[in-house]
C-alpha positions in Angstrom: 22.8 19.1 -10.6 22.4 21.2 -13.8 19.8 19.1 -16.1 18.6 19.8 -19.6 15.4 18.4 -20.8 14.7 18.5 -24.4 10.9 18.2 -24.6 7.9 19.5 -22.6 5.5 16.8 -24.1 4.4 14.6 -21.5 7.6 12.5 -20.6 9.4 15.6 -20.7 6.7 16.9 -18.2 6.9 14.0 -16.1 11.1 14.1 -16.1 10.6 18.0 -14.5 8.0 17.4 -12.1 10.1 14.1 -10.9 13.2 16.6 -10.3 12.6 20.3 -10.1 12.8 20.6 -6.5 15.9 18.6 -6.4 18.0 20.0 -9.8 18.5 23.4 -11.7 16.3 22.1 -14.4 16.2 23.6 -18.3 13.4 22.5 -20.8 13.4 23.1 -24.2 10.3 22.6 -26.5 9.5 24.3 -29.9 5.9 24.3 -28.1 5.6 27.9 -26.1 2.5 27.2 -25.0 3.9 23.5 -23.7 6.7 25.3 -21.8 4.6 28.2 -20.3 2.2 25.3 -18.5 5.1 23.9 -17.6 7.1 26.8 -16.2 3.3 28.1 -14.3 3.1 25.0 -12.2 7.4 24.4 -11.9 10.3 26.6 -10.9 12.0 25.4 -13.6 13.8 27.4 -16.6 12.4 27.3 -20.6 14.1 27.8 -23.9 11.4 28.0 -26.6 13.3 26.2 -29.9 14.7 23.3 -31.8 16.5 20.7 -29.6 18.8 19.6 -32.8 19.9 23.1 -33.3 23.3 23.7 -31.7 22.6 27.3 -31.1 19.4 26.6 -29.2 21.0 24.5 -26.2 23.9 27.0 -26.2 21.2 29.4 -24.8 20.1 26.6 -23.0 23.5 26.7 -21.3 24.4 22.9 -22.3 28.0 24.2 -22.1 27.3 23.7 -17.9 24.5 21.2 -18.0 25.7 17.8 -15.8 23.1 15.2 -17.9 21.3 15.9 -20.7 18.0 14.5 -21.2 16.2 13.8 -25.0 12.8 13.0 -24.6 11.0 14.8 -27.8 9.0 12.1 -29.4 10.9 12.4 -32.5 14.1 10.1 -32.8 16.5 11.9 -35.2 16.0 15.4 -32.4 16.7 12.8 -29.5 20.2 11.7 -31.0 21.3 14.9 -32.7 20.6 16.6 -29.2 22.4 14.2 -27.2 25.4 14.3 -29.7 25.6 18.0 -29.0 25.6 17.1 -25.6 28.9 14.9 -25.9 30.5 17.5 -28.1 29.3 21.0 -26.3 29.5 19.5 -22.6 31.1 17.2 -20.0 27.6 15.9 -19.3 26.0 12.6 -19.3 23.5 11.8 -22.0 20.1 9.5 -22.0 18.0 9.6 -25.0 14.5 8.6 -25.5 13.5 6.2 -28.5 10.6 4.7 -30.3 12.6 2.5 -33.5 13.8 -0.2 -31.6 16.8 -0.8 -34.1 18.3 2.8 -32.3 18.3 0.8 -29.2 20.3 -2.4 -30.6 22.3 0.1 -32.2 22.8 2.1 -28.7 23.8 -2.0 -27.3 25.9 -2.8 -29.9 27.8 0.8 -29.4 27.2 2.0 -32.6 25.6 5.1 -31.1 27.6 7.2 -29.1 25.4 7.9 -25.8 24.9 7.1 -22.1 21.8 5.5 -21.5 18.9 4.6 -23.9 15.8 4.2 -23.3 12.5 2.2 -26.1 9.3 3.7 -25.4 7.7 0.2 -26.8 10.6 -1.7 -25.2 10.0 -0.5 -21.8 5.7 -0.9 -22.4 6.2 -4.6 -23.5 8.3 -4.9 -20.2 5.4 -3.6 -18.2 2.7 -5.7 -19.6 4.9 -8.8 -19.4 5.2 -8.1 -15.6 0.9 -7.5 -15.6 0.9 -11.0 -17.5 2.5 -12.8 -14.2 0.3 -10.8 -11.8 -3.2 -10.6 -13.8 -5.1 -9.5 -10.5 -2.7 -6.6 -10.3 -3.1 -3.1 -11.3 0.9 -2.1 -11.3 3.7 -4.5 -10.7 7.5 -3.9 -11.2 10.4 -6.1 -10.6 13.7 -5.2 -8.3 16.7 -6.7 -7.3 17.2 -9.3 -10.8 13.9 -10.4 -9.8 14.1 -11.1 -6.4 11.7 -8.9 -5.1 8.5 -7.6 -6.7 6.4 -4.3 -6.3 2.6 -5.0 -6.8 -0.3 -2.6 -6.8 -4.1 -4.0 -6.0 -7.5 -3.1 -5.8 -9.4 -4.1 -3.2 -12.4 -5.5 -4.6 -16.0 -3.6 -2.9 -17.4 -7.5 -2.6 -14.0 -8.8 -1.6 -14.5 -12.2 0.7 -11.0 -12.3 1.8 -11.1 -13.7 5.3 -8.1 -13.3 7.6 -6.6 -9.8 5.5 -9.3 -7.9 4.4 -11.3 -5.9 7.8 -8.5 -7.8 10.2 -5.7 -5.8 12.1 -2.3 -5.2 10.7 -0.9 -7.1 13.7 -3.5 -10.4 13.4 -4.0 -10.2 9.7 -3.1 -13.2 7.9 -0.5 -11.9 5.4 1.3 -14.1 2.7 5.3 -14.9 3.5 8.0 -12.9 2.5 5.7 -9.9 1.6 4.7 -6.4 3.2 1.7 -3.8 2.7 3.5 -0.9 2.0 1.1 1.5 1.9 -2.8 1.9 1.9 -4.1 4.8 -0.2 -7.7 5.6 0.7 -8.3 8.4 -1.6 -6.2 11.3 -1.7 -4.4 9.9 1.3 -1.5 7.8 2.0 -0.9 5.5 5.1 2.1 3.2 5.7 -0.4 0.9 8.3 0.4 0.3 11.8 -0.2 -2.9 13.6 -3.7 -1.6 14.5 -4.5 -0.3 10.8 -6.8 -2.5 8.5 -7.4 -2.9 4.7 -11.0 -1.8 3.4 -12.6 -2.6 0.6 -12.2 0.2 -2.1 -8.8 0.7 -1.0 -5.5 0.6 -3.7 -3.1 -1.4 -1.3 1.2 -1.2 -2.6 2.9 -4.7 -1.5 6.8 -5.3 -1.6 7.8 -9.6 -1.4 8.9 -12.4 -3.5 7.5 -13.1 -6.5 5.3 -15.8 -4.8 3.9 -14.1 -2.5 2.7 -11.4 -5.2 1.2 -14.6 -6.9 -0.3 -15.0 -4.1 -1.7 -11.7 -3.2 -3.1 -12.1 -6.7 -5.0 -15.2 -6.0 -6.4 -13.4 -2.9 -7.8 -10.2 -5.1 -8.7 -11.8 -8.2 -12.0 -12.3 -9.9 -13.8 -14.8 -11.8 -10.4 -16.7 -11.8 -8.3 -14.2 -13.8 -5.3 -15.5 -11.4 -5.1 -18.2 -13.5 -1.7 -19.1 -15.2 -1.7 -17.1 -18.1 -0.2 -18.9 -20.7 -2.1 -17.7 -24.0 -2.7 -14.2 -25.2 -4.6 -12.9 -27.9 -2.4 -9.5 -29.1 -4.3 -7.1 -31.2 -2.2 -4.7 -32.9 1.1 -6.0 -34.7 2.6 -2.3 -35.0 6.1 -1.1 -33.7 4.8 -1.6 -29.6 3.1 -4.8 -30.9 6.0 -6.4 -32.2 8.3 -5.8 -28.9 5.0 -7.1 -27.0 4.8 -10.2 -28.8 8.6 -10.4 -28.6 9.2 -10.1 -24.9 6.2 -12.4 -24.0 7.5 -15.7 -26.4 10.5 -15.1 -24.3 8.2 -16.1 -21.1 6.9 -19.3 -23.3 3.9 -18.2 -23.5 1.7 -18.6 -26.3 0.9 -15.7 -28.9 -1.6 -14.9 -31.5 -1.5 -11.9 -33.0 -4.4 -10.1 -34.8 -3.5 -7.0 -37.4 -5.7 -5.6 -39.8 -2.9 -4.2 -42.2 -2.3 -7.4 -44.2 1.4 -6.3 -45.4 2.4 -5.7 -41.6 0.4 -9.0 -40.8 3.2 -10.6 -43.3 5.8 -9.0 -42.2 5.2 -10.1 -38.1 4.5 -13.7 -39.7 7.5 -13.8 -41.7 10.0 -12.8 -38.6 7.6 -14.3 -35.9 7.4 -17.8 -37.2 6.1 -19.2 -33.7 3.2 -16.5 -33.6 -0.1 -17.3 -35.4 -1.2 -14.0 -36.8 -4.4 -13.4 -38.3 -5.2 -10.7 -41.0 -8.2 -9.4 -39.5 -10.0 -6.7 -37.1 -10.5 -8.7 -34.7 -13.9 -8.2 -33.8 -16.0 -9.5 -35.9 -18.2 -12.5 -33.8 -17.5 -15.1 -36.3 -13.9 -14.8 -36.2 -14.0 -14.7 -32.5 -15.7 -17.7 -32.0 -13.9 -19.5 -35.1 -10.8 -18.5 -33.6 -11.9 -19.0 -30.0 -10.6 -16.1 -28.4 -12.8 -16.2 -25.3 -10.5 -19.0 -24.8 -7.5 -16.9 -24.2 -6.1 -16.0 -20.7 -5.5 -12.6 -21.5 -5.9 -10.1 -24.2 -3.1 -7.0 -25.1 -4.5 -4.2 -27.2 -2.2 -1.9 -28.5 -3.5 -1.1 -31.9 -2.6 2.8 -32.6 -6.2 4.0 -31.9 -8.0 4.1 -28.1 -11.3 3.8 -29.3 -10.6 0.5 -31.4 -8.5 -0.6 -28.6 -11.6 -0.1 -26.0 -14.3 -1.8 -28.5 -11.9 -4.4 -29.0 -11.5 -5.1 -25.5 -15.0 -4.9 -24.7 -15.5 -7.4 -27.1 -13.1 -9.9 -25.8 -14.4 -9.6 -22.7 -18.2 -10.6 -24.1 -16.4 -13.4 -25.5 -14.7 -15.0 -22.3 -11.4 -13.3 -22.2 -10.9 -12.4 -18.0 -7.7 -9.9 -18.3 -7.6 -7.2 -20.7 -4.5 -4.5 -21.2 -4.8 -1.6 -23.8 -2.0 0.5 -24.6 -3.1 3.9 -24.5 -2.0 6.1 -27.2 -3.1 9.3 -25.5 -2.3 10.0 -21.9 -5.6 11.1 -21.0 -7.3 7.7 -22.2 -6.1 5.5 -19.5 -8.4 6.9 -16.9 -11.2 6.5 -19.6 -10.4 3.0 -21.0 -9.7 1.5 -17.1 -13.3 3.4 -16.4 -15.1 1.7 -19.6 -14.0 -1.7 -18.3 -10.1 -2.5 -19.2 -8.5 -4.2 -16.7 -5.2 -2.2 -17.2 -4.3 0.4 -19.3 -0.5 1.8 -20.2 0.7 5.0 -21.1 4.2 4.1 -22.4 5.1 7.9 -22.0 4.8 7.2 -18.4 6.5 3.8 -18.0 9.4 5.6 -20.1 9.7 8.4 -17.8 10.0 6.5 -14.9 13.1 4.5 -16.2 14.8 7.9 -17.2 14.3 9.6 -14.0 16.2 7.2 -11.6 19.4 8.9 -13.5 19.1 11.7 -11.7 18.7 11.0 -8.4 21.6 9.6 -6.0 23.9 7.5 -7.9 23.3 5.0 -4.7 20.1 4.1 -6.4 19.6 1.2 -8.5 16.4 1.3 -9.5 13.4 3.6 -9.5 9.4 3.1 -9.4 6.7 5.5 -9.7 3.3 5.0 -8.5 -0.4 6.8 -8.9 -0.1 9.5 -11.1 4.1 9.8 -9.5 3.0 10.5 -6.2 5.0 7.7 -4.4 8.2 5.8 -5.9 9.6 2.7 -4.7 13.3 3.0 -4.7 16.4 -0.1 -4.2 19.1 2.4 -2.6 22.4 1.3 -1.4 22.9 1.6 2.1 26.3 4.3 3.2 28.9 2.6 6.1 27.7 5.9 8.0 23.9 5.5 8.1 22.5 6.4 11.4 20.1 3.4 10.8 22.7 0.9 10.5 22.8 -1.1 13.2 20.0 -0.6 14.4 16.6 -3.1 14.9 13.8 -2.5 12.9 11.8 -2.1 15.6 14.0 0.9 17.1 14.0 2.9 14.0 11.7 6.0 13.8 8.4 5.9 12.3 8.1 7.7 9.0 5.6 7.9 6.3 8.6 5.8 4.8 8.8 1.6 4.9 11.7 -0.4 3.9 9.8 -3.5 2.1 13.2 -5.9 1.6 16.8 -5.6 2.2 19.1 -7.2 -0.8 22.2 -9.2 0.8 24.4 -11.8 -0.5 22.3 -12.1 -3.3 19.2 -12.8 -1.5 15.8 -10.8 -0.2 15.2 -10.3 3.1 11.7 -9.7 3.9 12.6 -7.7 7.5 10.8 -7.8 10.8 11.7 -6.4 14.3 14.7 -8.1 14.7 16.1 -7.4 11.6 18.6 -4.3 10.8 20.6 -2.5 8.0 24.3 -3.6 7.5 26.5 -1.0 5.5 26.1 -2.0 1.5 22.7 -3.5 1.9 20.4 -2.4 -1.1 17.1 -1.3 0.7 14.0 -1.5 -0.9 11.8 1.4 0.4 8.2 2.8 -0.4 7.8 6.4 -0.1 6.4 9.8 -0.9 7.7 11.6 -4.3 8.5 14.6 -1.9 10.6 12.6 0.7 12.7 11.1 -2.1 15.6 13.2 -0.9 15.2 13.2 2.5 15.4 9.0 2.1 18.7 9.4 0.1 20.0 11.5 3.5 18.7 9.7 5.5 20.6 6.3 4.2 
């Protein structure tokens, strides 16, 4: 396939290394220096201008390209470029926004595009998914919420008896859920019946949504697998405002705290069922006024990661167990989980991840990416002509591959030995970023 990406910032970045190997891939940036990193490390091709200037993807050759990907972080160049994709090709368009009124827009098809995607829309998605599963690191849901993806620490004081030390094939794991994958450092291993989990290991589990409840309950510290039903939201700004949106849509409970008191308004006026303070947030008086120690969790997505970080450190002196910052630069999430956030966020990333899966086999549904895009989890329609259909779970070959659940008639299938692939089953497997397309063959 014949793909142009408009943008070598970080989401563009992440969109090239997802498919180079795969696709004849085409990035244009008005950065140079942006698209001579990018071409260094990728076989990829670069066009050094403006995405919204016709001329520029003409060199680009969008005349031939087969999709058409926008993801510059400036609206207006998203959806001029991906109207010169509609008029200058046959190709299919997805466009990367921020203003969430380009995405109603987009539903209400008022804007003339494929596939749209709201940086702050898909982040308020991701933290609503953390708020279910506070113990977890990563967590994504498949299949209409039938099955759930979960990432965990292991905890380097963990008690866990009957998991934790135990044998794969003795260990005492919740129902309808797999271990995936363990990765102990730079390695990856889908475990065996005589592998075990370690303390210090990052363990990938595919089940119901209970059991990653429950896997939470086993992980968890100082009870912050409690029910979340509260949250103290600090920041009221564009990514705030879907935040606070998507989470009253759980019924949970919102107070939001913004220091701009005309924005303050503004959330109060169209949020009438949020309590929103005009304040920073951190003053200890407030705090304890306002009890925020009290809240199950905290979201900081103010548009600064050092006052995100003091303010998290601060809830936490106060009570609060979970914390999630929103990291405005990519680079702070390693820095902001190291200084003591539960969870940070880089909405670039999120966003990449939902544009990618447009790229691969059609068959595919729905598209995960783990650790930095090492390993995606994928929900990929079995073919009639599989050589694994048919066959027992326990016949097919061992792979650094696992198929975690089978969709069928609606429902999950958690699968064991016995279990095997019918033609049109939607499998739910872990893997590699490298095997991707050997997986799509293979199935």
């Amino acid at each position: 396939m014949k793909i142009l990406v408009i943008g070598a910032g970080q989401v563009g970045a992440t969109i090239a290394e997802a498919l180079y190997e795969e696709h004849d891939l085409t990035v244009v940036d008005v950065d140079g220096a942006n698209l001579s990193e990018l071409s260094f490390r990728l076989d990829i091709s670069t066009v050094e201008g403006n995405g919204a200037s016709r001329r520029v993807l003409q060199t680009a050759g969008i005349a031939d390209a087969d999709l058409v990907i926008a993801g510059t972080s400036r609206d207006e160049i998203n959806i001029i470029a991906s109207m010169f994709g509609r008029h200058l090709s046959q190709a299919r368009t997805i466009v990367r926004v921020a203003n969430i009124e380009y995405l109603e827009a987009w539903q209400e098809r008022q804007i003339d595009v494929d596939f749209m995607v709201s940086s702050e829309v898909e982040t308020a998605y991701a933290i609503s998914r953390l708020i279910g599963v506070p113990a977890a690191r990563q967590t994504d849901v498949f299949a209409d919420g039938l099955v759930q993806i979960v990432e965990f620490d292991v905890p380097e004081d963990v008690k866990t008896r009957g998991i934790v030390g135990v044998p794969f094939r003795s260990a005492e794991i919740p129902a309808d859920s797999k271990v995936a994958g363990i990765i102990r450092g730079d390695r990856m291993t889908v475990p065996r019946g005589d592998d075990t989990i370690a303390p210090g290991d990052r363990i990938v589990i595919i089940g119901s949504p209970d059991a990653a409840k429950e896997w939470s309950r086993i992980f968890a510290e100082d009870g912050s697998a409690a029910n979340v039903d509260d949250v103290v939201l600090y920041g009221a700004g564009r990514a705030g405002l879907a935040i606070a949106r998507t989470l009253l849509e759980q019924d949970i409970r919102v107070r939001v705290v913004e220091g701009s008191y005309e924005r303050a308004s503004y959330v109060a006026e169209i949020l009438p069922d949020v309590r929103v303070f005009h304040a920073t947030g951190i003053d200890a008086d407030f705090m304890e006024r306002e009890r925020i120690g009290r809240a199950r969790a905290a979201v900081f997505a103010m548009n600064n990661d050092a006052k995100n970080l003091y303010a998290a450190t601060m809830a936490r002196l106060h009570g609060v167990k979970f914390t999630i910052a929103v990291a405005v630069d990519p680079a702070s999430t390693r820095v902001l989980e190291s200084a003591g956030v539960d969870v940070a966020i880089n909405p670039r990333s999120v966003t990449a991840e939902e544009i990618v899966r447009f790229a691969h086999d059609p068959r595919i549904r729905q598209l995960a990416m783990l650790e930095g895009d090492r390993y995606e989890v994928l929900d990929i329609t079995v073919r009639d002509d599989s050589d694994f259909v048919g066959k027992q779970f326990r016949d097919l070959p061992m792979s650094d591959s696992l198929i975690g659940a089978i969709i069928r008639d609606g429902g999950a299938i958690f699968p064991h030995g016995a279990d095997m692939l019918l033609p049109g089953d939607r499998a739910i497997i872990f893997t590699e970023s490298d095997r991707v397309a050997s997986v799509e063959r293979a199935l």
